[in-house]
Residue, then its C-alpha position, 0 to 999 in steps of 0.5 A: x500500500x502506497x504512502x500519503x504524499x509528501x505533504x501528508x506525512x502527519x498520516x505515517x506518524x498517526x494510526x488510521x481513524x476507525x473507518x468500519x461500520x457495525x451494523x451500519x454505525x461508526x464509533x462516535x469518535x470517528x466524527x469530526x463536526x463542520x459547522x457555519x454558525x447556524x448548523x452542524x454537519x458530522x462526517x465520519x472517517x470512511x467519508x460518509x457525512x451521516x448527520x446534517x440538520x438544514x437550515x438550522x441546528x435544530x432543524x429536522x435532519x436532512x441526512x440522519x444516518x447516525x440514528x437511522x442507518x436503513x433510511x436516514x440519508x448521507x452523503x457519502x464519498x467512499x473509496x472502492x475497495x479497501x482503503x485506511x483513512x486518516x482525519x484531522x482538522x486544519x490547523x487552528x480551523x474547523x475545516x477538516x481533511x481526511x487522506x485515503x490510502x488505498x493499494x493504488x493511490x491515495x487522495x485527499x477530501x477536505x470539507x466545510x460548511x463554507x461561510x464568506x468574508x462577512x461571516x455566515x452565508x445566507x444559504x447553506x452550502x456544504x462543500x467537499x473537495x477531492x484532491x489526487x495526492x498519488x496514483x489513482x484513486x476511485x470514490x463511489x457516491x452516495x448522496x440519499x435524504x432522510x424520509x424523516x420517520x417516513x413523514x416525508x418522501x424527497x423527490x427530485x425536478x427541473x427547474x429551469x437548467x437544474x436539478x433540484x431535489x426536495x425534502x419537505x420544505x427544504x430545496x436544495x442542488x447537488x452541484x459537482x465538477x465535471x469528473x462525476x458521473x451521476x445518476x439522479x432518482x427522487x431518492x438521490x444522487x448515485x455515482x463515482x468519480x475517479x481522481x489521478x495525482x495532482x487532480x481535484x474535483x469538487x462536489x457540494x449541496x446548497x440548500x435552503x428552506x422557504x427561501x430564493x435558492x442560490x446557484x454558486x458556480x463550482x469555482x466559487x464554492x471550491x474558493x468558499x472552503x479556503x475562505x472558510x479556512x482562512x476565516x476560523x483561522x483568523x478567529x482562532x489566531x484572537x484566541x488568547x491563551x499562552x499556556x503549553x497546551x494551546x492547540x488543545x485549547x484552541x480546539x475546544x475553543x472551536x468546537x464552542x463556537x461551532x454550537x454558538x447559533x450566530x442568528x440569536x446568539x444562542x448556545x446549543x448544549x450541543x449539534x446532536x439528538x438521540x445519542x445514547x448515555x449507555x448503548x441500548x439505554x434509555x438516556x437518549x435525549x434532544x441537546x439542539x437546545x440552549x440551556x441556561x447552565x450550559x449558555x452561562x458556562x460557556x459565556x465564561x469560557x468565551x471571556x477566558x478564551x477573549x472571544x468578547x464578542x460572542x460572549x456579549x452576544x449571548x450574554x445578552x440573549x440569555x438576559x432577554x430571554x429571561x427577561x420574557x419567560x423568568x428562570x426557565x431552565x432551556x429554550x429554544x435557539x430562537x429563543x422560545x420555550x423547548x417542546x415537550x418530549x417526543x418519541x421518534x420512531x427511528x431506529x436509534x444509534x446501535x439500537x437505543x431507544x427511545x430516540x427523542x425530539x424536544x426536551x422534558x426539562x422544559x417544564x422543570x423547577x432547577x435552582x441552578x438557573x439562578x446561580x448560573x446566570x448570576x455567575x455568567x453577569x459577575x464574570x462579564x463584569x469582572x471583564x471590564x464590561x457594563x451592565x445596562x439599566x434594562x439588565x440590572x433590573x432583570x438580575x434584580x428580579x431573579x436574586x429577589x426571586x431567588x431569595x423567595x424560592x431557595x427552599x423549594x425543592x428542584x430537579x437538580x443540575x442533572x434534571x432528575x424525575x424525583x424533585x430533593x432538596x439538592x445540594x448543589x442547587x443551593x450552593x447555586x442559590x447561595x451564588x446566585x444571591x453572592x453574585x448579586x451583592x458583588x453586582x451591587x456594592x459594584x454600581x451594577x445592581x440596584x442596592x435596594x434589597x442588597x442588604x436582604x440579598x445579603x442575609x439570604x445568602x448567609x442563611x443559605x450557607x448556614x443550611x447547607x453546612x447544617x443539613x448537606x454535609x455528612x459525617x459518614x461520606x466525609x463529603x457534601x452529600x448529594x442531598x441531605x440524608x441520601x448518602x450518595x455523591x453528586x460529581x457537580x458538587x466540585x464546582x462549589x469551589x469555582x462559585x466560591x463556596x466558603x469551607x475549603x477543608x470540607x470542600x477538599x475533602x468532599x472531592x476526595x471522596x468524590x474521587x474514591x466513589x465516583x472515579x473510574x479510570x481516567x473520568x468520573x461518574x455524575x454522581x452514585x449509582x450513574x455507573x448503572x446506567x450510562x458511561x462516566x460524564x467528561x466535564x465532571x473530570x474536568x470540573x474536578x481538576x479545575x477544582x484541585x487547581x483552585x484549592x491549590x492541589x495543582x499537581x493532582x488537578x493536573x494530572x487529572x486534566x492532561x489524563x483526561x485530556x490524553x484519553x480524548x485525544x488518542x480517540x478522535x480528532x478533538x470533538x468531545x462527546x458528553x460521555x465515554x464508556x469506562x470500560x472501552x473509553x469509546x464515546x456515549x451521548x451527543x456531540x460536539x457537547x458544549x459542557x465537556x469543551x467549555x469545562x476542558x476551556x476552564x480547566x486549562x486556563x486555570x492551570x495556566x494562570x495557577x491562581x487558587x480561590 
């Protein structure tokens, strides 16, 4: 088998990414995902694009091969015959390449959700060049649509000079260079295309829903993915971060900004729906939404990363929305509330049922709202930016809110069924009212209900010490009289809770009883059903770090960091089995990314709380 060409030398020092399916599926790992600021598209290892929502994020899926491999639609370019892949991103970019090896040539395919020099286009464009690196190398062609759960059957016609398909509402074009041979039916596009060294070709689908569709020449949609190359690069190079794992931090960096819906400003929890937290569980929800928590978080992360504007964007659509319906726990990325949800009666990923559209959270009490968003105001803040008059009142009315409400009972960062008295979320409430009197004393917030504000918080405190902490565990247990753990609990030393000697210990226990390998579980009992949470390591060693424990925090951090890395090209899912460390539930996940981001800045600025 011949070799990659000179300029692909990395391929000889890498092992081949995992290109065989089983029962028509790839690992999770073997995705890299494209995105364009409005969608997420994730192409595997063997060429195959099997998951792309059009035109938004939470669109129904035009190919959805990844939950419905019979039916669900791809976009393949797959060498005949035997071959090795080998997938990476660009430097510094969201724009990834994959270099096939086959006994008779290798070749190259570099792919982006193409955007423009003024940022996002106005149609979705998804673009796929081929280059010849040596020999000869043939590709088949696949390019089949989703029937949707059969609620839609695409079909094809000619409009004008050009074939056009349709799949519901969304119209779209496969365009190609001349190198393709096609045949066309209402199901799709089938063909080959053969490519010698030193040739390229190129093939691309534009679409949009209920809109004038562009028709782009191959010239300028091949330009597009050097654009578009050159354009995450750019924002890549305003990243600020000069510690030693920069490439790393960069890509999570990247991978935030692949979820940030550029139309609002929201932040999707993550690009995917459906994914499994335990092969063949029932954990198998909707992320395509943006969640308080996660949207907060990731504000800090954008701040610590110096992405300034997309921080304020945000920021600034997480306070309207909040403003318009009170401290609801997620919405919609346009800013509506979440569906209730619904069974999808697909096959699943690896057959995991039930497969859901929407989100049951919806409908939740989670006390963690409020210290998200206060954390999320005060770091903004601390920034060196200004709240407006419109803000501060919204803030002012969620600490009054949360200052009534702190007793009540909730689901929990972890949205469990059963509500309880959880720990964490009145940490998050002893926050959310700390945040507020900083605000306060800063000129941010309206002093009038500081000094309430004040004594509510104190009170809080004075519960949690007297009814969370247990002498048994020798920890904060997950909610008073359970004696489990809650992995979550290690952020209480990121929000500054007081007691660092019950904290410390709290994440020693937490290490003994939830630690598996090189992760943690979310909290006791999780190990039953579903693989152990990614942010909670890296919470965990962002925690050691704060506490002044910098040698375990990092040792922590770069296991976990490693682990991930040796498994696929830097898109992190929410979850890996302990056992095989293959990776579980949606992705790119914004909580694992945004807590690698927080984690890594933290050990290189060393500051303990």
């Amino acid at each position: 088998m011949q070799g990659p060409a000179a300029d692909t030398e990395w391929c000889a020092a890498v092992s081949a990414s995992t290109s065989e399916r089983s029962e028509g599926e790839l690992p999770l790992e073997s995705y890299a995902a494209l995105g364009d600021g409005r969608a997420v598209a994730l192409s595997g290892a063997d060429g195959s694009i099997d998951w792309w929502c059009v035109p938004n994020l939470d669109s129904p899926p035009l190919f959805n091969r990844l939950l419905d491999p019979p039916e669900g639609g791809r976009f393949a370019l797959t060498p005949q015959g035997p071959y090795q892949s080998y997938q990476r991103y660009l430097p510094d970019s969201n724009v990834c390449e994959t270099v096939f090896v086959t006994p008779q040539g290798s070749a190259r395919v570099v792919e982006s959700l193409n955007s423009g020099t003024a940022g996002r286009l106005p149609w979705a464009e998804l673009a796929r060049r081929i280059e010849g690196l040596t020999g000869e190398v043939t590709f088949s062609l696949e390019l089949l649509f989703s029937r949707r759960a059969n609620a839609v059957s695409p079909y094809q016609s000619t409009i004008g000079k050009h074939a056009v398909f349709h799949v519901e509402r969304v119209l779209g074009l496969f365009l190609h260079s001349a190198g393709f041979e096609v045949e066309r039916s209402d199901e799709g596009v089938r063909g080959m295309v053969q490519i010698r060294a030193g040739c390229r070709e190129l093939a691309a689908v534009v679409a949009g829903q209920d809109e004038p569709l562009v028709v782009p020449s191959i010239a300028e949609i091949d330009a597009r993915i050097d654009t578009s190359h050159d354009e995450w690069q750019r924002w890549a190079e305003g990243v600020q971060y000069d510690g030693a794992h920069r490439e790393q931090f960069v890509r999570s960096a990247l991978a935030l900004k692949l979820l940030l819906y550029s139309p609002t400003g929201a932040i999707a929890a993550a690009a995917t729906a459906g994914l499994p937290e335990r092969i063949g569980g029932d954990k198998n929800y909707d992320y395509r939404y943006a969640w308080v928590r996660d949207a907060g978080y990731t504000v800090k992360a954008f701040l610590a990363a110096g992405a300034h504007a997309e921080a304020k964007a945000a920021f600034s659509w997480l306070l309207k929305r909040l403003y318009e319906y009170g401290p609801r726990v997620c919405f919609t990325l346009q800013g509506a509330p979440v569906p209730d949800a619904t069974s999808v009666d697909i096959p699943g990923y690896r057959h995991s049922q039930p497969v859901l559209a929407g989100n049951a959270a919806t409908l939740q009490r989670q006390q963690g709202v409020y210290g998200d968003i206060f954390e999320t105001a005060h770091r903004f803040v601390e920034c060196g930016n200004i709240l407006d008059s419109s803000s501060a009142l919204v803030l002012a009315q969620l600490a009054d809110q949360c200052a009534d409400g702190w007793r009540q009972k909730d689901s929990g960062i972890w949205e469990l069924p059963v509500p309880q008295h959880y720990t964490n979320s009145k940490i998050s409430c002893w926050q959310a009212l700390a945040r507020a009197v900083e605000l306060a004393d800063g000129g941010q917030l309206p002093t009038t209900c500081r000094d309430r504000w004040q004594r509510e918080s104190d009170r809080i405190a004075e519960w949690i010490d007297a009814n969370c902490w247990s002498e048994n565990l020798q920890a904060y247990e997950f909610y008073p009289g359970s004696g489990k753990l809650d992995a979550s609990l290690a952020l209480a030393v990121r929000f500054r809770f007081d007691g660092r000697d019950r904290l410390a210990a709290t994440l020693d226990a937490i290490d003994r009883a939830l630690g598996c390998g090189d992760f943690h579980y979310r909290y006791s009992g999780a190990d039953q059903e579903e693989g152990c949470f990614v942010a909670c390591t890296f919470w965990m060693a962002e925690a050691r770090m704060l506490l002044g424990q910098h040698a375990q925090g990092t040792s922590t951090l770069l296991r976990a960091q490693e682990a991930l890395a040796r498994r696929g090209v830097g898109v992190f899912s929410e979850m890996v089995d302990a056992k095989s460390g293959a990776f579980l539930g949606n992705l790119p996940q914004g909580l694992s990314h945004l807590a690698h981001v927080m984690a890594l800045d933290v050990m290189t600025s060393q500051k303990p709380c």
